[in-house]
C-alpha positions as CSV (number, residue, x, y, z in Angstrom):
1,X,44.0,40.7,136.4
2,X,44.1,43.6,138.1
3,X,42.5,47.2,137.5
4,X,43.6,50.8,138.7
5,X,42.4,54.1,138.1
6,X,45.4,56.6,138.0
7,X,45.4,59.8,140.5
8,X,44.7,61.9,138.1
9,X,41.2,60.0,136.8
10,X,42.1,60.1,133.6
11,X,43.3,56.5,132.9
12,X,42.7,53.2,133.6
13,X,45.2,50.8,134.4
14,X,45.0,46.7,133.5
15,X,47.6,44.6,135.1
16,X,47.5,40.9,133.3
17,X,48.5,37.9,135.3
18,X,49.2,35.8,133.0
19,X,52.3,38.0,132.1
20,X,54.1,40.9,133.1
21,X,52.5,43.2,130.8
22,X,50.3,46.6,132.1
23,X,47.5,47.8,129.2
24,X,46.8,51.7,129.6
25,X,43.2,53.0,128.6
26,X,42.4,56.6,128.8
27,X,39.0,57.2,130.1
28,X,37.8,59.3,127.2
29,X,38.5,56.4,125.1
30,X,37.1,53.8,127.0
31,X,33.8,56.3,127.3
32,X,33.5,56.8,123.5
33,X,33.9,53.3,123.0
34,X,31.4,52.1,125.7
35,X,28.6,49.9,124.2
36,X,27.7,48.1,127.4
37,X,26.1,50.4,128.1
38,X,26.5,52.6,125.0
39,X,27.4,56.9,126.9
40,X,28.1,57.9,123.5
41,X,25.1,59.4,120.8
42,X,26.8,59.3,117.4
43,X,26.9,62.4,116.3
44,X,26.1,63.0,112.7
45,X,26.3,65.4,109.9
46,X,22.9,66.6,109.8
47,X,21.3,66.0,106.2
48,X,18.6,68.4,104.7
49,X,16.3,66.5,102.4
50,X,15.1,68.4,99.6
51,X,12.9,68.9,96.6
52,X,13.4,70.5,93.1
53,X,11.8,74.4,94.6
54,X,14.6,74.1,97.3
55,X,17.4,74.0,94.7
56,X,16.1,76.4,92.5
57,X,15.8,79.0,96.0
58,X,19.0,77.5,97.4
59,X,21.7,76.5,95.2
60,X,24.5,74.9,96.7
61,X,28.0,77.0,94.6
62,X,31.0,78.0,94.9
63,X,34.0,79.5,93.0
64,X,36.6,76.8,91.0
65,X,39.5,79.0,91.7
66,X,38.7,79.4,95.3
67,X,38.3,75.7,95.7
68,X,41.6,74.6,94.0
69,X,43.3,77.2,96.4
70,X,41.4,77.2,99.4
71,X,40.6,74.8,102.0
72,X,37.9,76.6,103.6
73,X,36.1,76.9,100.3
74,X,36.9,72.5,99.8
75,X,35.7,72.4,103.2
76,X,32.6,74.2,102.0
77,X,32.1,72.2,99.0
78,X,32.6,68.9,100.8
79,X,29.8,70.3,103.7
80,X,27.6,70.7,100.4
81,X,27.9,67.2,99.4
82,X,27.4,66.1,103.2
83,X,24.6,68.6,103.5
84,X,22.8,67.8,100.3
85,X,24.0,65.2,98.2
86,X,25.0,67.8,95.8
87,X,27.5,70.6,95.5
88,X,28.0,72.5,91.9
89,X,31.2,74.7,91.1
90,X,31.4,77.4,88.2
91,X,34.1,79.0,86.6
92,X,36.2,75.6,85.7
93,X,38.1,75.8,82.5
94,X,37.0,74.0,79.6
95,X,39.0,71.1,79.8
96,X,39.3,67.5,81.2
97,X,42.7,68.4,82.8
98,X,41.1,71.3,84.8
99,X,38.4,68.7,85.3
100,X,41.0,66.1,86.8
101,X,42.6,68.3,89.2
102,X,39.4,69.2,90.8
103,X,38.6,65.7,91.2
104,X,41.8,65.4,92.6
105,X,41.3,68.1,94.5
106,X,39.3,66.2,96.8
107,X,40.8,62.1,96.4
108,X,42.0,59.7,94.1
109,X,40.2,59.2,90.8
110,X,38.5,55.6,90.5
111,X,39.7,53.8,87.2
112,X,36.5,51.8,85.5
113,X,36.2,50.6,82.2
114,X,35.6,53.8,81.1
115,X,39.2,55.1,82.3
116,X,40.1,57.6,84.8
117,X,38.5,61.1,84.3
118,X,36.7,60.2,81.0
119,X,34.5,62.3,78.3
120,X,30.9,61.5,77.6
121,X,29.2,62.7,74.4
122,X,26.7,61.4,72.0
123,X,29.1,59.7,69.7
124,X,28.7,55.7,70.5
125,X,32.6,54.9,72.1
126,X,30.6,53.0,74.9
127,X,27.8,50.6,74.3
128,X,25.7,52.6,76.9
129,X,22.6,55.2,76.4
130,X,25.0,57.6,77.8
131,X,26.5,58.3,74.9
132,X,23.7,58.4,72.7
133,X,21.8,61.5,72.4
134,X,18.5,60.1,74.5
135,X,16.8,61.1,77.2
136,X,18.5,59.2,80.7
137,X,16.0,58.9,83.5
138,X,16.9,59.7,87.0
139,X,19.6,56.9,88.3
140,X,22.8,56.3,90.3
141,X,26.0,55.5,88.4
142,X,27.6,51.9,88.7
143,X,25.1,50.4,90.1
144,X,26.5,46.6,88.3
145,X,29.7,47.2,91.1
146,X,29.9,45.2,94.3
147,X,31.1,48.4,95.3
148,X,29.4,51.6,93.8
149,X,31.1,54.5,93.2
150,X,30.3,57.3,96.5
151,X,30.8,60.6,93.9
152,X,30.2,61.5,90.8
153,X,31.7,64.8,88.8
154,X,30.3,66.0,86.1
155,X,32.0,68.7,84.2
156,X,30.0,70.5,81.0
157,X,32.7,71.5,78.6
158,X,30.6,72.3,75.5
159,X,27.4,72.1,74.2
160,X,26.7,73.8,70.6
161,X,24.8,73.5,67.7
162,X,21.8,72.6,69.4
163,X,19.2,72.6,72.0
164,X,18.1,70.1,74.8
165,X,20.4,68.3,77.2
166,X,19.1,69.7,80.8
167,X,20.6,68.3,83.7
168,X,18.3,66.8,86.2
169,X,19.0,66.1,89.6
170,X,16.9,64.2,92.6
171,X,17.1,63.9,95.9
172,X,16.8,59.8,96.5
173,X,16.4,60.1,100.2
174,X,13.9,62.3,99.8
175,X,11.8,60.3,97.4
176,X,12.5,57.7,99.9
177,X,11.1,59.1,102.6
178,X,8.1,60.2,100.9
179,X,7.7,56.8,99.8
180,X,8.2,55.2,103.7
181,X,5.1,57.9,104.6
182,X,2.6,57.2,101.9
183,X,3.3,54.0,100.9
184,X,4.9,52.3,103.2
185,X,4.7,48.7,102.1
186,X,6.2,49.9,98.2
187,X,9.4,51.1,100.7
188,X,9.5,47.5,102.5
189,X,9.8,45.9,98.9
190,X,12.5,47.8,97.9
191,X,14.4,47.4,100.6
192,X,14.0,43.7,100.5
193,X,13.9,42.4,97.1
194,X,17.1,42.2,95.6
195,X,18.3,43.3,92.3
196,X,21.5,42.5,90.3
197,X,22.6,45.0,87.3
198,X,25.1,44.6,84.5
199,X,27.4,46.3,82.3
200,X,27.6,44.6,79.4
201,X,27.9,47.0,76.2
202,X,31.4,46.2,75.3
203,X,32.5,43.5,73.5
204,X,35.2,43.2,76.6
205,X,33.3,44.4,79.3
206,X,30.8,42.3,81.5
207,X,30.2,43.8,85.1
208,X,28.2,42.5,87.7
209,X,28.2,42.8,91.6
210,X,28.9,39.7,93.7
211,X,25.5,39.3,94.8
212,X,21.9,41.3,93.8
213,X,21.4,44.2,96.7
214,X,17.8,46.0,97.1
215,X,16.7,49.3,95.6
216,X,16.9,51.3,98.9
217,X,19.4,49.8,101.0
218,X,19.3,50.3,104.8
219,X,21.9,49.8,108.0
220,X,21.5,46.3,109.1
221,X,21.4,47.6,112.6
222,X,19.9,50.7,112.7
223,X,17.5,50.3,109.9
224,X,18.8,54.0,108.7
225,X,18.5,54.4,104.5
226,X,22.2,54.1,103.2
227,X,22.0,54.1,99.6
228,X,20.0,53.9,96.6
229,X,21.1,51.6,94.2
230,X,18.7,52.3,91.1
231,X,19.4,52.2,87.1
232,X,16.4,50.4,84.9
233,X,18.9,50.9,81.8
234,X,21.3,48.5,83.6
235,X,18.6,46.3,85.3
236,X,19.5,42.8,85.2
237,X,17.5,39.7,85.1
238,X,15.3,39.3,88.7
239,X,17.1,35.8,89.4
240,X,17.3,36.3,93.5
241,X,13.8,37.1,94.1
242,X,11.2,35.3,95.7
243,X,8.7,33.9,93.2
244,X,6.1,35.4,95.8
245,X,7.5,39.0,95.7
246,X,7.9,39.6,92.0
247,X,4.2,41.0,91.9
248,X,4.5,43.4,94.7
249,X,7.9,44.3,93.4
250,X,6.6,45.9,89.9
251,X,4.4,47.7,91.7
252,X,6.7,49.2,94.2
253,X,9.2,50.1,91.3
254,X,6.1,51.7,89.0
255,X,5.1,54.1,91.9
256,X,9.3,54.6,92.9
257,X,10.1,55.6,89.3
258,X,6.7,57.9,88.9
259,X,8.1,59.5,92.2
260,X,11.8,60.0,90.9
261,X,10.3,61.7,87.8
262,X,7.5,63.9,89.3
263,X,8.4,67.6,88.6
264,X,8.1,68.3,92.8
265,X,11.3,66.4,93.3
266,X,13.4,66.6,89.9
267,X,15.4,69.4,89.5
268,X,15.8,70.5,86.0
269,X,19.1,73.0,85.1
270,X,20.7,73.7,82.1
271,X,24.3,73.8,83.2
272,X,26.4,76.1,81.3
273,X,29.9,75.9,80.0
274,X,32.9,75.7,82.7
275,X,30.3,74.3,85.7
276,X,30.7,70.9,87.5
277,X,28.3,69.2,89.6
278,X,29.5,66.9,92.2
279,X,26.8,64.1,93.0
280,X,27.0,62.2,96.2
281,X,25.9,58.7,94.0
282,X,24.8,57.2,96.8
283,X,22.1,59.1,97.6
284,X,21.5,61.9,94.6
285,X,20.1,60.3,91.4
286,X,21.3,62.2,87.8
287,X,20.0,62.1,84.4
288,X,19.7,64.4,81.6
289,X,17.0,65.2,78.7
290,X,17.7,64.7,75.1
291,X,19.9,66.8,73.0
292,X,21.0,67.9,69.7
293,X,24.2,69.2,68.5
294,X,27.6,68.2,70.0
295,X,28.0,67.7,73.8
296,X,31.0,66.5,75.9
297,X,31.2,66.2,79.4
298,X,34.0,65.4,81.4
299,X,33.9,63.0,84.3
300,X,35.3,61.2,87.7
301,X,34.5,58.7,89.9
302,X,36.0,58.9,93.3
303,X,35.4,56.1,96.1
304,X,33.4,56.7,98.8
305,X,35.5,55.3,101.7
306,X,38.4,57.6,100.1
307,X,36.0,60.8,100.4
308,X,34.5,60.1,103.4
309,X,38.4,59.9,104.4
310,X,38.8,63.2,103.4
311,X,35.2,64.5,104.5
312,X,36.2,63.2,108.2
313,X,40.5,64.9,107.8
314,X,39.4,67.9,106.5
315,X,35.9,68.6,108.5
316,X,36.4,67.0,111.1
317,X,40.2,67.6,111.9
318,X,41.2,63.7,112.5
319,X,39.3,64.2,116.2
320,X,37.9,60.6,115.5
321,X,41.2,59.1,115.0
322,X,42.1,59.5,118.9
323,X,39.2,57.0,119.9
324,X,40.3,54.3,117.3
């Protein structure tokens, strides 16, 4: 084997022996791709952590119309959900085909048990609290998937004849981090102890991930929080665990569930006919407080690795795809 720099510096040239055959590298290439030694930092989307005072000053909108017609205002929206975990749109008609073609908007709708864009209201089609009238604690949708869905819409069309039924939103990462600082051996628990969860409320549906993943689950190289997998309605049995950790583990999850309900990081709103929130589900918990009277929502569930695809196309400009 032989190896040549071209004149102009920008290429490097491998001649193989073994047959006639010449690989080309360019040099930017070979320097993004370097990891002996690594010359590249990774650059990142920064991510603002936040509590429930930071939404109520700062509230992450923008305009339905704009967004259907608009890339700079989908490129806004999508830098939202990068951003925050969170982005909300106002002004959507009243209807799950409006609700649809927003989702769409964006990537292709995930089909679950539940269908494609679906309606949730208080009237029992599911076997799941959501469609009961009760209060729903802070949690992240799907959780019983190997695969959890990466965003969640959710699109009020009606709520009447009644009161009750806030929205409440919380930043996981945050509570996360909070929980690394003051309690730090509560965060090694839940990032170690794994949990399985189910979906089992239709007589056709049972639903459960390959294998049981932790609470807080982290990069295996880097150590950096990737997702928060957390639903005690949909809590399965502890059958993975260590017989040693299941003390320590109750404790961790009393003080992480008193955290995801403290009033410094839930975000309470009341969100009003024709407005959407779009929840990054990885990292944004959801819930809602009990209701009266009738109320439909209209939702989607899009895959994460299809909207990061279109996070990276449309912010980025496919600049990544030359160093593939």
């Amino acid at each position: 084997m032989s190896l040549e720099v071209t004149p102009d510096g920008k290429q490097l040239r491998v001649s193989w022996l073994q047959e006639p055959h010449v690989s080309v590298f360019d040099l930017e290439w070979l320097r993004y791709n370097s990891y002996n030694p690594p010359l590249r930092k990774a650059k990142e989307r920064p991510q603002l952590l936040w509590r429930a005072d930071d939404l109520v000053q700062n509230l992450p909108v923008v305009p339905y119309a704009e967004v259907m017609e608009d890339d700079n205002l989908l490129k806004t929206c999508l830098l939202q959900i990068e951003t925050f975990g969170i982005s909300f749109i106002d002004g959507i008609p009243s209807t799950v085909e409006a609700t649809d073609a927003l989702a769409r908007r964006i990537t292709f709708v995930r089909e679950t048990h539940y269908g494609q864009t679906h309606l949730i209201s208080a009237d029992l089609a599911h076997g799941d609290a959501a469609f009961m009238p009760v209060h729903l604690p802070a949690h992240a949708d799907t959780c019983y998937f190997t695969d959890s869905v990466g965003l969640l819409m959710m699109h009020v069309l009606h709520h009447t004849g009644g009161t009750g039924g806030e929205s409440t939103f919380v930043d996981g990462f945050a509570v996360a981090e909070h929980l690394k600082r003051e309690h730090q051996w509560a965060y090694k628990v839940l990032t170690k102890v794994p949990v399985s969860f189910h979906s089992a409320g239709d007589e056709e549906t049972l639903v459960e991930p390959i294998h049981a993943s932790s609470i807080l689950r982290e990069h295996p190289l880097t150590g950096k929080l990737l997702q928060i997998r957390h639903n005690n309605e949909d809590r399965s049995v502890l059958r993975e665990v260590d017989p040693h950790d299941v003390s320590a583990f109750y404790a961790a999850l009393k003080l992480w569930t008193g955290l995801l309900k403290d009033p410094v990081f839930e975000y309470r709103i009341k969100m009003p006919r024709g407005c959407a929130a779009m929840v990054d589900n990885w990292r944004v918990l959801h819930g809602r407080t009990a209701f009266t009277g009738s109320r439909v929502i209209a939702a989607s569930y899009l895959n994460r690795d299809d909207y990061k695809s279109r996070v990276k196309t449309l912010l980025d400009g496919n600049v990544s795809k030359r160093f593939l």
